[in-house]
C-alpha positions as CSV (number, residue, x, y, z in Angstrom):
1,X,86.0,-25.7,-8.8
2,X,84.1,-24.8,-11.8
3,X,87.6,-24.0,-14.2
4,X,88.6,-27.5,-12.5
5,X,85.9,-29.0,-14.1
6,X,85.5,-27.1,-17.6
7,X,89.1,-27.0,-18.1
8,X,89.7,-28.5,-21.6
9,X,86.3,-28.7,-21.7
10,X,86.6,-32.4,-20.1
11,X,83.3,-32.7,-19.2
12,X,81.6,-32.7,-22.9
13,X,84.8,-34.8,-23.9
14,X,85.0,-37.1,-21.7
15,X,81.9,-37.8,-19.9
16,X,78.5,-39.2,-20.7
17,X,75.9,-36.8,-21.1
18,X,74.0,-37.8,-17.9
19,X,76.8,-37.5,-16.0
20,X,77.7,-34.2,-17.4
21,X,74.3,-33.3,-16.4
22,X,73.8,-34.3,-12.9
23,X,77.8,-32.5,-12.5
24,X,76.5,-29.5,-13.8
25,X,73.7,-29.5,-11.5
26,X,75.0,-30.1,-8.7
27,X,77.8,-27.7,-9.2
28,X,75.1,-25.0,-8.3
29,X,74.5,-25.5,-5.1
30,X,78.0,-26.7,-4.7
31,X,79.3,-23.5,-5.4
32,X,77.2,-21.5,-3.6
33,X,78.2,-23.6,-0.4
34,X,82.1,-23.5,-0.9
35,X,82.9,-21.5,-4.0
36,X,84.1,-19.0,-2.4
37,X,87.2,-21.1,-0.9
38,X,90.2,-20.9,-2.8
39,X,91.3,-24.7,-4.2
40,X,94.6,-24.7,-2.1
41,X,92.6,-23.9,0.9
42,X,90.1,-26.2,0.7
43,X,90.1,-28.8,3.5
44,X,88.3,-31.9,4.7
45,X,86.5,-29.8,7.6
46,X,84.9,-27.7,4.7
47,X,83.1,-30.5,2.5
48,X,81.8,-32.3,6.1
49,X,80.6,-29.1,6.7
50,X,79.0,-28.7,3.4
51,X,77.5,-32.7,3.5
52,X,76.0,-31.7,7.3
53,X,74.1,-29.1,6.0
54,X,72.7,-30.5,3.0
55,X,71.1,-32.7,5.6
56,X,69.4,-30.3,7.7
57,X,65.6,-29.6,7.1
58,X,64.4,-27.3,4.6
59,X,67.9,-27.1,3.0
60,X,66.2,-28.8,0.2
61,X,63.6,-26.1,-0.4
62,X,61.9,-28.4,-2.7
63,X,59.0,-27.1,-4.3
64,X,56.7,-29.1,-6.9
65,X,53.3,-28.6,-8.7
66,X,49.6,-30.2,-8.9
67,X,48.0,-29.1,-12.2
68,X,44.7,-28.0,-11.1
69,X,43.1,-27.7,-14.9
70,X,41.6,-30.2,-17.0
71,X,45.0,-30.5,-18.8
72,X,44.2,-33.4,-21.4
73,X,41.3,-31.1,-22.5
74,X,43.7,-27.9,-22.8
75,X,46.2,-30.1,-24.9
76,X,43.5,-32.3,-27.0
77,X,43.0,-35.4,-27.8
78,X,43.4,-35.9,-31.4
79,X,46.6,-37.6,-32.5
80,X,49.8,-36.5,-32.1
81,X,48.2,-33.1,-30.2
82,X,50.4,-34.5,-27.0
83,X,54.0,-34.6,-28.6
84,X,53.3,-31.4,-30.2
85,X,52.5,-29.4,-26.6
86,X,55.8,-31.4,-25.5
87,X,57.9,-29.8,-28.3
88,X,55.6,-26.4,-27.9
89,X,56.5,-26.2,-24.3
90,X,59.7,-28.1,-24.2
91,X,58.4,-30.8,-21.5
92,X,58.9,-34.1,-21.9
93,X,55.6,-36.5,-22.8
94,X,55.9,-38.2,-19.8
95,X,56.3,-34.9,-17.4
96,X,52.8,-34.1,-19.6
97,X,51.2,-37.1,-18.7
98,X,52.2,-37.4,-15.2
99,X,50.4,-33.4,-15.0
100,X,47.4,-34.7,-16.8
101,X,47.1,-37.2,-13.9
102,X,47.1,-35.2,-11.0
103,X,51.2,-35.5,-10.0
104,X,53.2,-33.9,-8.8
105,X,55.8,-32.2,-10.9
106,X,58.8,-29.6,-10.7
107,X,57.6,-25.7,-10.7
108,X,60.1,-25.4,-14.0
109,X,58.6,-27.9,-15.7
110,X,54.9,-26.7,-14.5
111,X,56.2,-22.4,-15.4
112,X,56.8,-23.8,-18.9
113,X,53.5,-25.7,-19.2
114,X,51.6,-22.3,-18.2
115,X,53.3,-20.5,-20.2
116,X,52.8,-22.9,-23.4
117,X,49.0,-22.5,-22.0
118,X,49.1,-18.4,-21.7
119,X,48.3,-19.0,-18.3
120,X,49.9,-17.8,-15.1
121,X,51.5,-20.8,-13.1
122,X,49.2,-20.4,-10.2
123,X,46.3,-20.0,-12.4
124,X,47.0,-23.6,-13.7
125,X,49.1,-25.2,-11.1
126,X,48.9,-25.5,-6.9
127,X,52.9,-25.1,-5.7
128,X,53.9,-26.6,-2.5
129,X,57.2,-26.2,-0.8
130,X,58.6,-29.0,0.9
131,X,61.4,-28.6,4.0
132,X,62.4,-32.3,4.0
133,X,66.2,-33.0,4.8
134,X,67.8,-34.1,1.9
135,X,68.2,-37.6,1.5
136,X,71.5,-40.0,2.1
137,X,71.6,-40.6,-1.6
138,X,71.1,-37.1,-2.6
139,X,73.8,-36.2,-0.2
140,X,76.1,-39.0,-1.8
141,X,75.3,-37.6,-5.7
142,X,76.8,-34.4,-4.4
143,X,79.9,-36.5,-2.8
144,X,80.6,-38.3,-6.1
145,X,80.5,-34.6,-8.2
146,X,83.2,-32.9,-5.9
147,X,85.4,-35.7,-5.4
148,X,85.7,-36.6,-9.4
149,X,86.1,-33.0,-9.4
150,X,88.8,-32.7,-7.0
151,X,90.3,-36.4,-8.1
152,X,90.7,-34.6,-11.4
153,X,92.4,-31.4,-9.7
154,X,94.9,-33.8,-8.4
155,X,95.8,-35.2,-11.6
156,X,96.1,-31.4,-13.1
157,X,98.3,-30.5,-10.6
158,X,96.3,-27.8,-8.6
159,X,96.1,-30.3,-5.5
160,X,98.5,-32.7,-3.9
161,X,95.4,-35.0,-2.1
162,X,91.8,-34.9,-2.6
163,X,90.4,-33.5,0.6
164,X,87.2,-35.2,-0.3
165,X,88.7,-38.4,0.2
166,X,88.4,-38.5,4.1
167,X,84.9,-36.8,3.8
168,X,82.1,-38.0,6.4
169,X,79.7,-39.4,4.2
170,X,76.3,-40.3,5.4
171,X,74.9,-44.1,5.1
172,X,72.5,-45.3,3.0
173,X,71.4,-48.2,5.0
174,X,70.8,-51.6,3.9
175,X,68.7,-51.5,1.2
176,X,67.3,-54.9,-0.1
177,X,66.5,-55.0,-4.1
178,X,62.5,-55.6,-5.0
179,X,62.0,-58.3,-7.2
180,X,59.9,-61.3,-7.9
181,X,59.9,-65.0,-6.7
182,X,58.9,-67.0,-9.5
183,X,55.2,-67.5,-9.1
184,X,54.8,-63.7,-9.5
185,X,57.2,-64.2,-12.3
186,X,55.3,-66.5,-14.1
187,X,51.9,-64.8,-13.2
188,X,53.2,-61.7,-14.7
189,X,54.1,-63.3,-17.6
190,X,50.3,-65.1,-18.1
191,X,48.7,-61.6,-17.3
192,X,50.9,-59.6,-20.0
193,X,49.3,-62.3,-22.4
194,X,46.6,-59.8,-22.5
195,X,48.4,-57.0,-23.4
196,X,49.4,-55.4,-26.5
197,X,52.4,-56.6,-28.4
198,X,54.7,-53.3,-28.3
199,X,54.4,-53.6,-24.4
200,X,54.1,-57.2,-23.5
201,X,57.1,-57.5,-25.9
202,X,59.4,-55.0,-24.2
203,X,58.3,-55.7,-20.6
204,X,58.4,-59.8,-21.2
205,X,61.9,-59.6,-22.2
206,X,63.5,-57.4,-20.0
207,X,62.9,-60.1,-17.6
208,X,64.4,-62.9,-19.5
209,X,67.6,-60.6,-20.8
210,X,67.7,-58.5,-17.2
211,X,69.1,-55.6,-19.5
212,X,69.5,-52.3,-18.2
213,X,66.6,-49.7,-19.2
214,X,68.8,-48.0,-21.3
215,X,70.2,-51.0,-22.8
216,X,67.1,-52.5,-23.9
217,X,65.6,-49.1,-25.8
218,X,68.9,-49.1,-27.6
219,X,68.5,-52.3,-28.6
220,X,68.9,-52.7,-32.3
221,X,67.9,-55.8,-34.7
222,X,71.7,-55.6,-35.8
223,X,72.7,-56.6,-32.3
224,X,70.3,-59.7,-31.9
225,X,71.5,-63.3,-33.5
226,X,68.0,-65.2,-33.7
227,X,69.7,-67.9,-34.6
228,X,72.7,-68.1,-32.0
229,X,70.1,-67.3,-29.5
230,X,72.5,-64.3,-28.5
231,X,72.6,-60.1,-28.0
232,X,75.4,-57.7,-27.7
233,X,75.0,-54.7,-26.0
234,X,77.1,-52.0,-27.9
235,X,74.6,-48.8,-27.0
236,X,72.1,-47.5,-24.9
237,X,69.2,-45.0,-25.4
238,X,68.3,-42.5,-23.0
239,X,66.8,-39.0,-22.2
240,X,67.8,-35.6,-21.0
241,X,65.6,-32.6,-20.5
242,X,66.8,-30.1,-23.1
243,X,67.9,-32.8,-25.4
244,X,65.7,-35.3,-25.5
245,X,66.0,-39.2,-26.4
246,X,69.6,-39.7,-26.9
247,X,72.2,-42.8,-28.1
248,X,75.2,-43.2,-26.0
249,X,77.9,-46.1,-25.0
250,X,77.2,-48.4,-22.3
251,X,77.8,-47.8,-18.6
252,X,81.1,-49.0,-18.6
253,X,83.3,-51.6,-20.1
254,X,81.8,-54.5,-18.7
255,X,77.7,-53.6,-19.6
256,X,79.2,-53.7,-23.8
257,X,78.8,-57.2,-23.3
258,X,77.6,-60.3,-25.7
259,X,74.7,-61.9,-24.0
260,X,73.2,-65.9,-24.7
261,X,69.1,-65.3,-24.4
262,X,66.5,-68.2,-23.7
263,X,64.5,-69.8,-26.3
264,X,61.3,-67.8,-24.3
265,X,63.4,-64.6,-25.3
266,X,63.8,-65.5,-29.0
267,X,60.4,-66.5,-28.8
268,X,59.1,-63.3,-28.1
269,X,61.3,-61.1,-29.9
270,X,60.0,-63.7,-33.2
271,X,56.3,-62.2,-32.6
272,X,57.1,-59.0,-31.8
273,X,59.4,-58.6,-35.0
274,X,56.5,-59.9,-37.3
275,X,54.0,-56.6,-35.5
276,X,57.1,-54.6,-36.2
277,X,57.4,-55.8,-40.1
278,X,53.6,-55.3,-40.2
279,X,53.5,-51.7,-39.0
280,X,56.3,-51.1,-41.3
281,X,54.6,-51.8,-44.5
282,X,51.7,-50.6,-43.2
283,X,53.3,-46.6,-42.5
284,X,55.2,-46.8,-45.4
285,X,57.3,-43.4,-45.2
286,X,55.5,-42.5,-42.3
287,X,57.6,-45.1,-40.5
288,X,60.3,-43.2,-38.1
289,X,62.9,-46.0,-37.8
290,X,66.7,-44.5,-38.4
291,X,69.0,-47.2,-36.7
292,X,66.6,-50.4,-36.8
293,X,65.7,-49.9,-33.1
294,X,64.3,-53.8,-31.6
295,X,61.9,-51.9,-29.3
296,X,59.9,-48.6,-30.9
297,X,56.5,-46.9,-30.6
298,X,54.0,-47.5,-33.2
299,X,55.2,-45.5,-35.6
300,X,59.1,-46.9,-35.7
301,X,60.3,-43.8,-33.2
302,X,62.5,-44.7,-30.4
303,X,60.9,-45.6,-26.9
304,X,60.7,-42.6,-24.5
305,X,62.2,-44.0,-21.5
306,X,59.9,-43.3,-18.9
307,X,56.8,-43.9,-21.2
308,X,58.0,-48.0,-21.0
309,X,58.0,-47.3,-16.6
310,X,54.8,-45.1,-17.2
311,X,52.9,-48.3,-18.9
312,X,54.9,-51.0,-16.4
313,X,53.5,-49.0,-13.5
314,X,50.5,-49.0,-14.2
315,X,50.1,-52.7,-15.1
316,X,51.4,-53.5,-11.9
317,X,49.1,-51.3,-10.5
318,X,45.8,-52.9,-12.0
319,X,47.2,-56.1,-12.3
320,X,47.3,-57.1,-7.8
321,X,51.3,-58.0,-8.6
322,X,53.1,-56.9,-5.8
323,X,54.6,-53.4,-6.1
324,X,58.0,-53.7,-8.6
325,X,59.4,-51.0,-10.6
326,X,61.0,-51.9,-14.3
327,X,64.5,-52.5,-12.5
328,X,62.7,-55.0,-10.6
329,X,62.9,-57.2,-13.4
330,X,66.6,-57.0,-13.5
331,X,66.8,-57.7,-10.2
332,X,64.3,-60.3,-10.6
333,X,66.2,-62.4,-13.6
334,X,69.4,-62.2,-11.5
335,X,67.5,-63.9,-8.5
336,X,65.8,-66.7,-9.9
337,X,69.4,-67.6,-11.6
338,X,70.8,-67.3,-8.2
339,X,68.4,-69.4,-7.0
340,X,68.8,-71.7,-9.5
341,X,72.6,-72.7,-8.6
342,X,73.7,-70.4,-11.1
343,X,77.7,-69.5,-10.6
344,X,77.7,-66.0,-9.3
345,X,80.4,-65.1,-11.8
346,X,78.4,-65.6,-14.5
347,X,75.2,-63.8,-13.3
348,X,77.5,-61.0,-12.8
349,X,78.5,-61.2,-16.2
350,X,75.2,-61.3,-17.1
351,X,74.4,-58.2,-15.7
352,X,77.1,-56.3,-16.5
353,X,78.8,-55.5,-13.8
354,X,82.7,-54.8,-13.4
355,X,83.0,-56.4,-9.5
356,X,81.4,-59.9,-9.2
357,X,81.6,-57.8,-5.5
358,X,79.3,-55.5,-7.1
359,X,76.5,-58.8,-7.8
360,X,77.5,-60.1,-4.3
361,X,76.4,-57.1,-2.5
362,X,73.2,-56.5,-4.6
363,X,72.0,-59.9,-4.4
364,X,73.3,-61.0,-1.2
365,X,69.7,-61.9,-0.2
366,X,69.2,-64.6,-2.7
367,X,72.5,-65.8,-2.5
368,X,71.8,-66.8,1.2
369,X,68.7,-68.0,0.1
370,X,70.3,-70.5,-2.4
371,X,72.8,-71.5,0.2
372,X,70.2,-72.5,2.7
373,X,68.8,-74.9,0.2
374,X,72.5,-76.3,-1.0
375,X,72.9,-77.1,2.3
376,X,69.4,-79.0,2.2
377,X,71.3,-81.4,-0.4
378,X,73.6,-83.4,2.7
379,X,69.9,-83.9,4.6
380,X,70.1,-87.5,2.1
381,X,72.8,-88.3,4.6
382,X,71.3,-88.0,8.0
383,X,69.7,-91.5,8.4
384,X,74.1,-92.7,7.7
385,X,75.5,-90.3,10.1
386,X,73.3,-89.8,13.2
387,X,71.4,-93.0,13.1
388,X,67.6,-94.1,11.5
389,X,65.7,-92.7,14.4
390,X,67.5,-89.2,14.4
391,X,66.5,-88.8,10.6
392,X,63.1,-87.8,12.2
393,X,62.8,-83.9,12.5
394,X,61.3,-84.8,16.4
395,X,64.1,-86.8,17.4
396,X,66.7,-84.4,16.1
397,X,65.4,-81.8,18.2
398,X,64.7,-83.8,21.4
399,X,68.2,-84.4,21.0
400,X,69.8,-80.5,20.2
401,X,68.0,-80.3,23.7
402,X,69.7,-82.5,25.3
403,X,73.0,-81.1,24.2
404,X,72.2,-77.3,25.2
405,X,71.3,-78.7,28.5
């Protein structure tokens, strides 16, 4: 399986670097589970059998990391003292932070935080193994590595069908997106009034664009028309341990996408420019900016990814909303245009997506929502069709119980 997939080196050719990543992890334990079986001998029976135990408890063997130290006092607090124990220890900032607050993190990431510390790990850290099952999605991530592995082996020749194709996957369940109805909407939008620019900015229109994470760090001033109200989505930004924050194409054909925005969106990208301009001239060559990124950190350096969840996280936290994640603003612009009789083909092609299926299946919530209320628009005719009296709501159902009896 693994020549199958470095063959030609397709993977660093052809796929995007997350993708790669994820392969390449999950070719580990793949390997160990059905390596051994030659490719022309691998069958259907093998891979369920592989899935079924990927799902038994304490296959998982996860084990994570408390850091029991005053960390922020070990790092210091002087400027810039954080990014240089990331690059000294090769952890991300937001691994760091998420140590310095008492989370959990992954015993590799904690090893290499001792170790930048010249501390042993269980000097610094408490470990705990977990024996959980693994979960439906984790099983599927595996799925989706061995059958674009094996889809590929078809194509090369090595196999006639893909016996990952009749797999026995495991369900994830119906899983309703979290989002906002439009009075949490709105009241997020009065409390982030309070906030600093560089954040209220980048949170305030991710809801009015519903942009991708990625799409909106890679955001550049070259792909915004202020004046045809209008964005185009031509790259994203994004981060891998080991290489950091990184530009790549958009998730498929249909996220590169131009995009009309609302006057509230030019609005705030108008202020948020003129902090931007002001920083600028302010750092002078101290200013980071290389591809005139919309949304930066004060200095002009691209957004950490996770620092932009991080800070939306904890807003939500102190602000009472209830609890949404930064996709929940995605999901939350898509709803409200559902529910405001917006065509379902062109929310879809708001978002980005290749199926309008894809929208459908996400969304179907608020699109049964929204059709509840159409249907509320032929209630002007009841007092015509059934009669004066039976426009009462009493009447109409003194009379449904009349007809079931």
């Amino acid at each position: 399986l693994g020549d199958v997939y470095k063959r030609q080196e397709y993977a660093q050719l052809y796929l995007k670097p997350k993708t790669a990543h994820t392969y390449a992890e999950n070719l580990v334990r793949i390997k160990q589970a059905i390596g051994h079986i030659r490719l022309c001998d691998l069958r259907t029976g093998h891979i369920n059998s592989f899935y079924r135990n990927l799902q038994e408890s304490g296959v998982r063997n996860r084990v994570t990391a408390v850091c029991k130290l005053d960390l922020q006092a070990q790092i210091g607090t002087q400027r810039g003292a954080l990014a240089a124990f990331s690059r000294s220890s090769g952890v991300s900032r937001a691994t760091i932070n998420q140590a310095v607050t008492g989370k959990p993190i992954s015993k590799k990431s904690a090893e290499a935080i001792a170790a930048a510390l010249g501390m042993k790990l269980t000097k610094a850290f408490t470990v705990t193994t977990h024996g959980e099952p693994m979960s439906p999605a984790s099983v599927l991530s595996y799925h989706r590595t061995l059958s674009s592995i094996l889809t590929r082996a078809v194509k090369w020749k090595y196999l006639q069908t893909n016996p990952a194709d009749n797999a026995e996957k495991p369900a994830l369940g119906r899983h309703e997106a979290a989002y906002l109805e439009e009075a949490d909407a709105r009241r997020l939008l009065e409390l982030l009034q309070a906030e600093p620019i560089r954040w209220r900015a980048v949170i305030t229109f991710d809801l009015l664009s519903g942009l991708r994470r990625a799409e909106l760090l890679g955001l550049r001033w070259k792909d915004v028309d202020l004046d045809a109200h209008t964005i185009t989505i031509r790259q994203t930004s994004n981060y891998l341990p080991g290489v950091g924050v990184y530009v790549s194409t958009p998730k498929s054909d249909s996220s590169a996408r131009p995009l009309p925005i609302s006057t509230a969106a030019v609005m705030i990208l108008l202020e948020y420019q003129r902090w931007q301009d002001a920083q600028r001239e302010k750092l002078g060559d101290a200013w980071k900016d290389q591809d005139g990124r919309v949304f930066t950190s004060d200095t002009g350096a691209p957004l950490f990814p996770d620092s932009v969840t991080q800070w939306f996280t904890a807003f939500v936290a102190r602000s009472g909303l209830p609890k949404v994640t930064v996709h929940s603003l995605r999901h939350t612009y898509a709803s409200l245009m559902i529910a405001d009789g917006t065509p379902l083909v062109v929310v879809s092609r708001q978002l980005g997506h290749a199926q309008t299926s894809t929208t459908a299946n996400i969304y179907a919530h608020a699109i049964a929502s929204a059709q509840a209320r159409a249907m509320q628009t032929f209630d002007r005719f009841n007092d015509i069709v059934a009669g004066q009296a039976t426009a009462d709501p009493a009447e109409l159902e003194n009379k449904k119980k009349a007809a079931r009896e």
